[in-house]
RODO-2510 file (C-alpha; in nm, 4 decimals, decimal comma):
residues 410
     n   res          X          Y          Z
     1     x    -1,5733     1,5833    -0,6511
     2     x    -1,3774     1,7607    -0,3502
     3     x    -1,6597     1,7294    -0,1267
     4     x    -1,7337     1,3723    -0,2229
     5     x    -1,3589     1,3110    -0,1335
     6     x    -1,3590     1,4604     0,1934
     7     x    -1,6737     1,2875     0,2641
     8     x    -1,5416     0,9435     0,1885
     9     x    -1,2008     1,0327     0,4138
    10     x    -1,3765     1,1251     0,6859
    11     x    -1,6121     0,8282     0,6836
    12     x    -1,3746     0,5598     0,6424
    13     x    -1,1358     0,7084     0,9058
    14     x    -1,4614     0,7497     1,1526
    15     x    -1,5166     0,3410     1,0297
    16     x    -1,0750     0,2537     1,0997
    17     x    -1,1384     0,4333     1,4314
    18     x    -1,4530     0,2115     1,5432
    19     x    -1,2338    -0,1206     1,3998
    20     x    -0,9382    -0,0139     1,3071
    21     x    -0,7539    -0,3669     1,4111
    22     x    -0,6537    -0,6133     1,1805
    23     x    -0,9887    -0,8508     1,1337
    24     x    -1,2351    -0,5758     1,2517
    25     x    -1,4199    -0,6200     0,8971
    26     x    -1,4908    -0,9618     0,9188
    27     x    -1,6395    -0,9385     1,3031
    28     x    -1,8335    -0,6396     1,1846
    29     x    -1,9819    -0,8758     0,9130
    30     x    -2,0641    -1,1463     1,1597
    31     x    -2,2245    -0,9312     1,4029
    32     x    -2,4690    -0,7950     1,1098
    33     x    -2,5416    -1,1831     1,0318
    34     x    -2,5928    -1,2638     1,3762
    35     x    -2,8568    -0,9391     1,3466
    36     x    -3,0201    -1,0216     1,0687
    37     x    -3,0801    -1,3668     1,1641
    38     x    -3,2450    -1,2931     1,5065
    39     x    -3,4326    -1,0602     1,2854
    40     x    -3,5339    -1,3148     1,0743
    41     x    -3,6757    -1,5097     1,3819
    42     x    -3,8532    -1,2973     1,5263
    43     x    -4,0192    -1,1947     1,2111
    44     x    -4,0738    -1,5945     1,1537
    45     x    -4,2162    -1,6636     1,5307
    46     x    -4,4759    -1,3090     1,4937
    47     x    -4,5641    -1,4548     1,1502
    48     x    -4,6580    -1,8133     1,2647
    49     x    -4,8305    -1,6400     1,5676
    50     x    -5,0647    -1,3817     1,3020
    51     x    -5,1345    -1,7227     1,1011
    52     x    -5,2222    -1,8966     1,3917
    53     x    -5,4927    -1,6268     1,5349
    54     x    -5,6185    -1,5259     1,2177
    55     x    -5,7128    -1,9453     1,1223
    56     x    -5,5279    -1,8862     0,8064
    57     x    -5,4683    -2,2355     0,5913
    58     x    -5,1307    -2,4688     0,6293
    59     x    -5,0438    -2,3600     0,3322
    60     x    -5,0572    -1,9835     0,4021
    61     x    -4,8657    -2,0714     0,6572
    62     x    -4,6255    -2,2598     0,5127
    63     x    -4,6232    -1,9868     0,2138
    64     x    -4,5188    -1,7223     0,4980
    65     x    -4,2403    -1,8747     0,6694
    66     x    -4,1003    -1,9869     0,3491
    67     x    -4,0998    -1,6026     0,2595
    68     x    -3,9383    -1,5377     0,5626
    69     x    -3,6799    -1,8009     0,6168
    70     x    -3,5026    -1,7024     0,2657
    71     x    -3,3782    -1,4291     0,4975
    72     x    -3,1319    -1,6577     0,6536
    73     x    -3,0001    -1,7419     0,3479
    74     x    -2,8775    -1,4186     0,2093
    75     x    -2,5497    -1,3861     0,4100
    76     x    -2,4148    -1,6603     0,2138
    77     x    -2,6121    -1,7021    -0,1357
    78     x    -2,7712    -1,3786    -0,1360
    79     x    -2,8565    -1,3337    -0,5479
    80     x    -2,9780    -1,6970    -0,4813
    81     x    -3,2048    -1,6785    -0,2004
    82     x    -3,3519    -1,3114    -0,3301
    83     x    -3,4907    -1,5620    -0,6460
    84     x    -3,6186    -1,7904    -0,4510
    85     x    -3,8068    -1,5096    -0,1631
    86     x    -3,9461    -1,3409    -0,5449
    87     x    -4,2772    -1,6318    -0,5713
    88     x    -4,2929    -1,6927    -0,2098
    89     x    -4,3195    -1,2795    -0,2005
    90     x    -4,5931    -1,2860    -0,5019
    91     x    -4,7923    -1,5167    -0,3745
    92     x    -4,8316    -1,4281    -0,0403
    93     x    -4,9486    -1,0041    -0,1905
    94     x    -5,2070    -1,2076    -0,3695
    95     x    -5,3618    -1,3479    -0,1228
    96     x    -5,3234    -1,1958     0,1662
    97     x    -5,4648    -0,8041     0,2797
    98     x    -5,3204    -0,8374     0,6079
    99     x    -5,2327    -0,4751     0,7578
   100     x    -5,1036    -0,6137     1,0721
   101     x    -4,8298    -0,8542     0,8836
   102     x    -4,4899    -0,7056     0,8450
   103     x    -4,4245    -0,9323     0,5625
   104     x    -4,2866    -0,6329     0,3418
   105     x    -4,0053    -0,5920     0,5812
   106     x    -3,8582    -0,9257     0,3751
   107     x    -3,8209    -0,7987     0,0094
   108     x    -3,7165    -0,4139     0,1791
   109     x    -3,4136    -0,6022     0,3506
   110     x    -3,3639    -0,7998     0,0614
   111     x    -3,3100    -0,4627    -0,1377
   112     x    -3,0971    -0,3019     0,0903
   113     x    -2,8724    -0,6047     0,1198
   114     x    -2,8073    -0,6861    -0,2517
   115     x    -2,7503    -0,3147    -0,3234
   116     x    -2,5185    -0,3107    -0,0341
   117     x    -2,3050    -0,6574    -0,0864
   118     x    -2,3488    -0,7451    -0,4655
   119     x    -2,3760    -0,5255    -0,8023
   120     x    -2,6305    -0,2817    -0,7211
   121     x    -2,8166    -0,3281    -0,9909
   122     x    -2,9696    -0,6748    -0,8834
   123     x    -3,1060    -0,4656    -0,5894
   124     x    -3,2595    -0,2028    -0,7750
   125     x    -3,3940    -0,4722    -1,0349
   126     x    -3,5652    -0,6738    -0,7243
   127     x    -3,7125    -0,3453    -0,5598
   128     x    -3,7860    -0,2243    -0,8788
   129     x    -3,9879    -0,6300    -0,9450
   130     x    -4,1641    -0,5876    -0,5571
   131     x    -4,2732    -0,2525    -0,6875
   132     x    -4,4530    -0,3572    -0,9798
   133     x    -4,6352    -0,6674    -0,8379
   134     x    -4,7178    -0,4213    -0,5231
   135     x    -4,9052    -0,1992    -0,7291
   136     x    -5,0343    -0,4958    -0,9461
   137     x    -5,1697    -0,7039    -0,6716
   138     x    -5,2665    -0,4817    -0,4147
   139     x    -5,4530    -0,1959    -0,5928
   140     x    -5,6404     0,0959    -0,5196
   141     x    -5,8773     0,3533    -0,6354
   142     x    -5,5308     0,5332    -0,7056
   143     x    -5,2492     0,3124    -0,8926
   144     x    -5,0368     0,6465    -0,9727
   145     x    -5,0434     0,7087    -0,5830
   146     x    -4,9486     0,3730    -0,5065
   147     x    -4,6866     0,3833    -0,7318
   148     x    -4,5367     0,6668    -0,6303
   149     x    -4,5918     0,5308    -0,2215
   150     x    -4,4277     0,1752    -0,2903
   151     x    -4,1287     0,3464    -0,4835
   152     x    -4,1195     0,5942    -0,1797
   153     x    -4,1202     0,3029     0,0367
   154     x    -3,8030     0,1129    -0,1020
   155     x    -3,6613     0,3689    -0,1853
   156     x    -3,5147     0,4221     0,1640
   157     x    -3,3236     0,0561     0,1390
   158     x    -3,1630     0,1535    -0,1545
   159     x    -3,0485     0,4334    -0,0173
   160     x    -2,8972     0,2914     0,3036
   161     x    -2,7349     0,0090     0,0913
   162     x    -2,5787     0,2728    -0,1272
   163     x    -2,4714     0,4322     0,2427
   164     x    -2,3030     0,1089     0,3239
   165     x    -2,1311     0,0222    -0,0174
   166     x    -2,0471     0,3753     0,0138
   167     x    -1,8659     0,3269     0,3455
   168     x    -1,7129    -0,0191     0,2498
   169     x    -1,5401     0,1383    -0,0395
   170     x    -1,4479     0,4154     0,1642
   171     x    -1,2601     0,1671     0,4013
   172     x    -1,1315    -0,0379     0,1528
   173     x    -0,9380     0,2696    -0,0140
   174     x    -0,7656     0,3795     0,3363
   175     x    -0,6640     0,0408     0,3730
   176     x    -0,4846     0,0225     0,0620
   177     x    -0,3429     0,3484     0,0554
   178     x    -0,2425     0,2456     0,3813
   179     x    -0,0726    -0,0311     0,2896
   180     x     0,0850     0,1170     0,0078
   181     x     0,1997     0,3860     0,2225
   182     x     0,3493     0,1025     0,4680
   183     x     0,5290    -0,0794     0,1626
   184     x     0,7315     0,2443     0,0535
   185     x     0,8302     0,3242     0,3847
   186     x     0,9402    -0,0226     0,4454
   187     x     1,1252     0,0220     0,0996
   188     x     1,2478     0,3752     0,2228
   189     x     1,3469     0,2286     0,5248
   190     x     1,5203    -0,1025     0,4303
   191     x     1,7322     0,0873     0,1662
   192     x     1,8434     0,3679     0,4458
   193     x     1,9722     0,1185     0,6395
   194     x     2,1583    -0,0580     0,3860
   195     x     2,3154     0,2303     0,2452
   196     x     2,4200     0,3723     0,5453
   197     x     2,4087     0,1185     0,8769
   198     x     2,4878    -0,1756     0,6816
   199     x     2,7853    -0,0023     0,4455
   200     x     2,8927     0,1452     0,7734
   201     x     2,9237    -0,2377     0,9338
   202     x     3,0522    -0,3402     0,6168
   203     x     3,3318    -0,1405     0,6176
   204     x     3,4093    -0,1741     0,9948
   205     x     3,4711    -0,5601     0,8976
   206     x     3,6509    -0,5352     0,6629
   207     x     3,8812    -0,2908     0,7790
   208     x     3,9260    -0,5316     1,1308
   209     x     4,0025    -0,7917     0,8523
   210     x     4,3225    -0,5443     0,6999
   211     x     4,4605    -0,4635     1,0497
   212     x     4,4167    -0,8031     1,1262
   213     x     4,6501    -0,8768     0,8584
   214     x     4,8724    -0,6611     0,8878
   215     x     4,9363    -0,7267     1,2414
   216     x     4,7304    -0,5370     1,5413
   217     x     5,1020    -0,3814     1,6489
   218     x     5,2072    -0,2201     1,3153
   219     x     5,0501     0,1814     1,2186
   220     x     4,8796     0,0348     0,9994
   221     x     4,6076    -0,1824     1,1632
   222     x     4,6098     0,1449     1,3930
   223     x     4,4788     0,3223     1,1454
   224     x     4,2350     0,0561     1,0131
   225     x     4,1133     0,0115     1,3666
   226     x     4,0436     0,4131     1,3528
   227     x     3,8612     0,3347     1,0921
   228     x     3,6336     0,0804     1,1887
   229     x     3,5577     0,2781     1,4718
   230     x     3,4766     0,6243     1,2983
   231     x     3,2281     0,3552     1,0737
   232     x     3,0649     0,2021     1,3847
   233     x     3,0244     0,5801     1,5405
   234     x     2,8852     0,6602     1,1962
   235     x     2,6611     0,3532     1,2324
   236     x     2,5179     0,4077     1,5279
   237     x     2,4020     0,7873     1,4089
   238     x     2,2181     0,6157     1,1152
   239     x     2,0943     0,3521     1,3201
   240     x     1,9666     0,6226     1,5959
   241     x     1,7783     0,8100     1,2991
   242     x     1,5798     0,5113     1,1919
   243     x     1,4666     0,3818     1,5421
   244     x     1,3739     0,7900     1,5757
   245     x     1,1414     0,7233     1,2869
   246     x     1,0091     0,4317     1,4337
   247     x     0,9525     0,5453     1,7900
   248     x     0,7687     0,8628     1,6471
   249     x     0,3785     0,8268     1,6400
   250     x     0,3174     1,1070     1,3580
   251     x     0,4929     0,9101     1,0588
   252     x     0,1979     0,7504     0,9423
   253     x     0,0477     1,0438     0,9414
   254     x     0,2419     1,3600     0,9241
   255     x     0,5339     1,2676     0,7122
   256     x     0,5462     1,1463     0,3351
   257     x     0,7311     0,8363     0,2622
   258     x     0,9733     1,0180     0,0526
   259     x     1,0412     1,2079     0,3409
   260     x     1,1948     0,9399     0,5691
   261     x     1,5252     0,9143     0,3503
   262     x     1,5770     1,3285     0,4459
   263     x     1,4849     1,2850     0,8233
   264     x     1,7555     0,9764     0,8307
   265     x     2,0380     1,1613     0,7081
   266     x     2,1125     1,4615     0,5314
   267     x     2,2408     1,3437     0,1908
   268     x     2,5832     1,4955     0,1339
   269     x     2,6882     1,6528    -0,1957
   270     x     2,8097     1,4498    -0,5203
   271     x     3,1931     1,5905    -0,4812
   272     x     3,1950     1,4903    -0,1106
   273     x     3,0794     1,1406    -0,2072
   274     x     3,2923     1,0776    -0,4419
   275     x     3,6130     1,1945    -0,2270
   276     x     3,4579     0,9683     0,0133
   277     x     3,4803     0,6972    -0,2483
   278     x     3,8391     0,8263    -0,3068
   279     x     3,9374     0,7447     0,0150
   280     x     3,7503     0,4204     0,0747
   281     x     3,9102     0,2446    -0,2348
   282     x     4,2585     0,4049    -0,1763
   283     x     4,2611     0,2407     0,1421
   284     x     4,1794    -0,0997    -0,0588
   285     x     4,4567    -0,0161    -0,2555
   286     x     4,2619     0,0693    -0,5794
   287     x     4,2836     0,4183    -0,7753
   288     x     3,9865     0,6347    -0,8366
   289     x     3,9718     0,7889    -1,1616
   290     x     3,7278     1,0093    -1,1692
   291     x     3,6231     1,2091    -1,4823
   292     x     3,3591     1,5472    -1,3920
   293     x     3,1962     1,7620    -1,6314
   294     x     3,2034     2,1644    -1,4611
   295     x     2,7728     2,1409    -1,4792
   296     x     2,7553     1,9257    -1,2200
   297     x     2,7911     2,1989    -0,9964
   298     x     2,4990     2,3744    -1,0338
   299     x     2,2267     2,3079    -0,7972
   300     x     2,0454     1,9594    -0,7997
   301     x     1,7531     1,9044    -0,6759
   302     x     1,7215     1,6996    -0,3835
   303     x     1,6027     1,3924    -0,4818
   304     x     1,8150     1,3881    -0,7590
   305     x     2,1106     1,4397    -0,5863
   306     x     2,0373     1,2000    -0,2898
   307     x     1,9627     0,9083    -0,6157
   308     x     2,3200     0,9820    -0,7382
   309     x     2,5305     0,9855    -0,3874
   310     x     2,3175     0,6887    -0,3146
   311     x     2,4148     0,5279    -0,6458
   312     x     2,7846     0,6566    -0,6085
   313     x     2,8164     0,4590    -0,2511
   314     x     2,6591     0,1308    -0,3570
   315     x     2,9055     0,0960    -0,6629
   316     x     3,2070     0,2062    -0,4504
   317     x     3,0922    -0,1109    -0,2208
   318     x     3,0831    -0,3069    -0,4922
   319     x     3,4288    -0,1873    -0,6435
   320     x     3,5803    -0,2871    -0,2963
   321     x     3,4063    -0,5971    -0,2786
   322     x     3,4472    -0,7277    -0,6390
   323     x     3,7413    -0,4949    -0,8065
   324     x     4,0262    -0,6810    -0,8999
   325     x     4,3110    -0,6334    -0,6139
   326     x     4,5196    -0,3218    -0,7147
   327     x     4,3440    -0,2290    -1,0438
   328     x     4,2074     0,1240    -1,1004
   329     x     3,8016     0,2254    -1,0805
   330     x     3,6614     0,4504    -1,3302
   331     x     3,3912     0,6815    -1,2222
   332     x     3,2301     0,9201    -1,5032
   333     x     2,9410     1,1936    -1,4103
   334     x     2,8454     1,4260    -1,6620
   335     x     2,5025     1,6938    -1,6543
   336     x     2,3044     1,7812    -1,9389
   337     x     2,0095     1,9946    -1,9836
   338     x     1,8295     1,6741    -1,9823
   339     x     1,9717     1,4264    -1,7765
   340     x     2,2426     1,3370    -1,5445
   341     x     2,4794     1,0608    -1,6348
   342     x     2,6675     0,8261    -1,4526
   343     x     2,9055     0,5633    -1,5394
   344     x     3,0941     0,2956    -1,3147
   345     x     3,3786     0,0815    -1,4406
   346     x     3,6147    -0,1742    -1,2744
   347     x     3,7728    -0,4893    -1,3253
   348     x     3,6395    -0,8388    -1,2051
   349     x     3,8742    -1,0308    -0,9621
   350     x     3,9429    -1,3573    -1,0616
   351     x     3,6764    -1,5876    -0,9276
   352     x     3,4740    -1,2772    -0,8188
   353     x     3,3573    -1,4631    -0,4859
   354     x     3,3323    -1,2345    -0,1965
   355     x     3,2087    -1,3257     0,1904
   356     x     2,8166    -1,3785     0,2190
   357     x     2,7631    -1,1879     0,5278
   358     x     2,9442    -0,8756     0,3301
   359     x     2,7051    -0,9214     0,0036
   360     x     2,3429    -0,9656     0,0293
   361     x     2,2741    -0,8729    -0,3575
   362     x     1,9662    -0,6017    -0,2530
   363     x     2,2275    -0,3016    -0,2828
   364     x     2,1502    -0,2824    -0,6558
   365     x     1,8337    -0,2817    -0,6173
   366     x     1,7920     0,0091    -0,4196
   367     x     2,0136     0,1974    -0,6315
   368     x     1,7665     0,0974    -0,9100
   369     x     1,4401     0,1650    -0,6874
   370     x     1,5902     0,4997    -0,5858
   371     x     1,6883     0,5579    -0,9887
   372     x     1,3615     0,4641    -1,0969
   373     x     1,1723     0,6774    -0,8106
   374     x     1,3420     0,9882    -1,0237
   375     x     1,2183     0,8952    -1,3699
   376     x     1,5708     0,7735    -1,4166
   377     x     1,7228     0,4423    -1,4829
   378     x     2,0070     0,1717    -1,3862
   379     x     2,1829    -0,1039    -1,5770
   380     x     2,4322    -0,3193    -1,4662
   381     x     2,6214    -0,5428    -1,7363
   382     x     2,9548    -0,7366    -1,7241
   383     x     3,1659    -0,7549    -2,0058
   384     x     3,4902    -0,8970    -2,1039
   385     x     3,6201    -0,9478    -1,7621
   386     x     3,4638    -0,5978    -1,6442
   387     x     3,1632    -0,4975    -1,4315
   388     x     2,9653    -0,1798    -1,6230
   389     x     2,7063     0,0494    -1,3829
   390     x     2,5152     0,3163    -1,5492
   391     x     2,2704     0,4955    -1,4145
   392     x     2,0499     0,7962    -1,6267
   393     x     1,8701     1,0636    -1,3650
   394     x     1,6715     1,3446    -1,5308
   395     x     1,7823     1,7146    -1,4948
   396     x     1,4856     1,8919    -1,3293
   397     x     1,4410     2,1915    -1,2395
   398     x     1,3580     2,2780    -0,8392
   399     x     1,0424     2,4032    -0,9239
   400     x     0,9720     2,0324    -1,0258
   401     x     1,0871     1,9073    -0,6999
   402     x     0,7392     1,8250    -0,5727
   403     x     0,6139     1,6979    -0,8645
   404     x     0,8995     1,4178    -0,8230
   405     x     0,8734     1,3618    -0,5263
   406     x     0,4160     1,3014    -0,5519
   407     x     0,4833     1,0838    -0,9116
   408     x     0,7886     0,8529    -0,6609
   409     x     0,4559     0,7964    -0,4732
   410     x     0,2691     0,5830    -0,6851
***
């Protein structure tokens, strides 16, 4: 099974490499129709010229190119015209002995086609037909000989259809594990940015917004405007990380997608982020009560810990965008052997309206994306005037950091 996986690799990255552009499928397809077609042709124009030289009857004639123009059909209704080439086919083995006609060249194409585009077994049930009225109609002094020669002889288009199915599936498979590769990385990449560049930006508004005021003359909106400014420096260190990632050629093919979060920013610990979140809110004029349970700190894994900062962060924005003005936030963490719990409480301003261009709404969901990448979970309720954020993370081990990280792949 290893070598039949390394085989199919290799072939369909040897297949992306002669078309790897968007399309290149389709204009390989067109180019084989545009083959088999002349193909067709010429076999059609040597054909009418054997029939013509050899005096054979109209309707030998007529019998032949019929045989051979069902060729032109099989692009587009290929179980169709295969039926209809099957008496053309019959007829023509009964009645003619011809050595020099390369009418056998039709049902071997046919073969290798329908094994190659449709389910194989119609192609091995056609060769398998041409076979038996071969050996029917054209005996010999040896039918176990002929047997084995015609089965021999078509043999070789079921193999090269198997070749190409083989390769199309082979192609098929990089492109959607390329694509799926693309869609988490986009989905890594999209929830970097908001929980850094775009909390960063956040909070350089809205602390503009406070010294503004306040009054730009007043220590204060100094100190606001500090601020804003340590958030845009921040900022632009995130933003610098991502368009690293996107200038670098090797991340499509060197790096994981659960990688990209780690090369972006090293995630800081679960104390840190919540004194972070101690500060933030103060400045909003909100207390932070936070309750801790001594396990949490032992050593977390890292994709553990980088779901629970991440998770911390997003509900401090949302405390400072939604928490009623001067009423306390409640942040509980607690560690099992199990699991890692965290629970986020504050009160609901009146109205709880809060500036568009400061709330997009996909915050939560990268918490929950994040959550879920972990084996954990996020729920987010409100209840009697209060908004309610818990989020379960299993406690693994960091011997079971890998295994994470390959089952947040799929």
């Amino acid at each position: 099974m290893e070598l039949l996986h390394r085989l199919r690799t290799r072939t369909a990255r040897a297949a992306v490499r002669l078309g790897g552009e968007s399309g290149s499928q389709t204009r390989w397809a067109e180019r084989a129709r545009i083959v088999l077609y002349i193909l067709a042709l010429a076999l059609l124009g040597w054909e009418v010229y054997l029939s013509h030289i050899q005096g054979l009857t109209p309707l030998q004639t007529v019998v032949r190119a019929a045989a051979v123009l069902t060729l032109v059909g099989m692009p587009r209704w290929p179980l169709a015209s295969a039926a209809v080439s099957i008496p053309f086919l019959v007829v023509e083995m009964w009645v003619s002995v011809d050595p020099v006609s390369l009418m056998i060249v039709v049902p071997l194409l046919m073969t290798g086609l329908l094994v190659a585009t449709q389910v194989r077994q119609f192609g091995y049930a056609y060769a398998l037909l041409m076979v038996g009225a071969l050996t029917s109609l054209q005996r010999t002094e040896q039918p176990l000989a002929d047997l084995a020669t015609w089965l021999t002889v078509f043999l070789i288009p079921c193999l090269l259809g198997e070749g190409v199915r083989f390769w199309r599936s082979s192609v098929e498979e990089i492109r959607l594990a390329s694509q799926a590769q693309l869609g988490r990385q986009r989905r890594d990449l999209a929830r970097e940015l908001h929980d850094t560049s775009i909390h960063d930006i956040t909070a350089m508004i809205m602390a503009l917004e406070r010294a503004k005021l306040v009054g730009l003359g007043t220590p204060k909106a100094l100190e606001e405007i500090d601020h804003a400014i340590a958030a845009g420096r921040q900022s632009v260190v995130s933003m610098r990380g991502v368009l690293k990632i996107l200038r670098s050629e090797d991340t499509l093919q060197t790096r994981t997608p659960d990688a990209i979060p780690t090369v972006l920013a090293s995630t800081s610990t679960v104390q840190r982020a919540l004194e972070d979140a101690r500060q933030t809110l103060g400045r909003m004029g909100h207390e932070l009560r936070v309750h801790l349970e001594d396990q949490i700190d032992l050593p977390m894994p890292l994709s553990v810990r980088t779901a629970l900062v991440r998770v911390i962060q997003e509900c401090t924005a949302n405390m400072v965008k939604y928490a009623e003005p001067g009423s306390p936030c409640t942040v509980m963490v607690e560690r099992t052997d199990t699991e890692t719990r965290a629970l986020f409480i504050n009160d609901v301003r009146e109205g709880g309206r809060v500036d568009t261009a400061l709330s997009s709404g996909v915050g939560l969901i990268g918490a929950r994306e994040r959550v879920e990448a972990v084996g954990g979970s996020l729920a987010v309720r409100h209840h009697d005037g209060r908004w309610i954020i818990q989020a379960l993370i299993p406690t693994i081990s960091s011997a079971s950091e890998g295994q994470v990280e390959r089952a947040a792949q799929h």
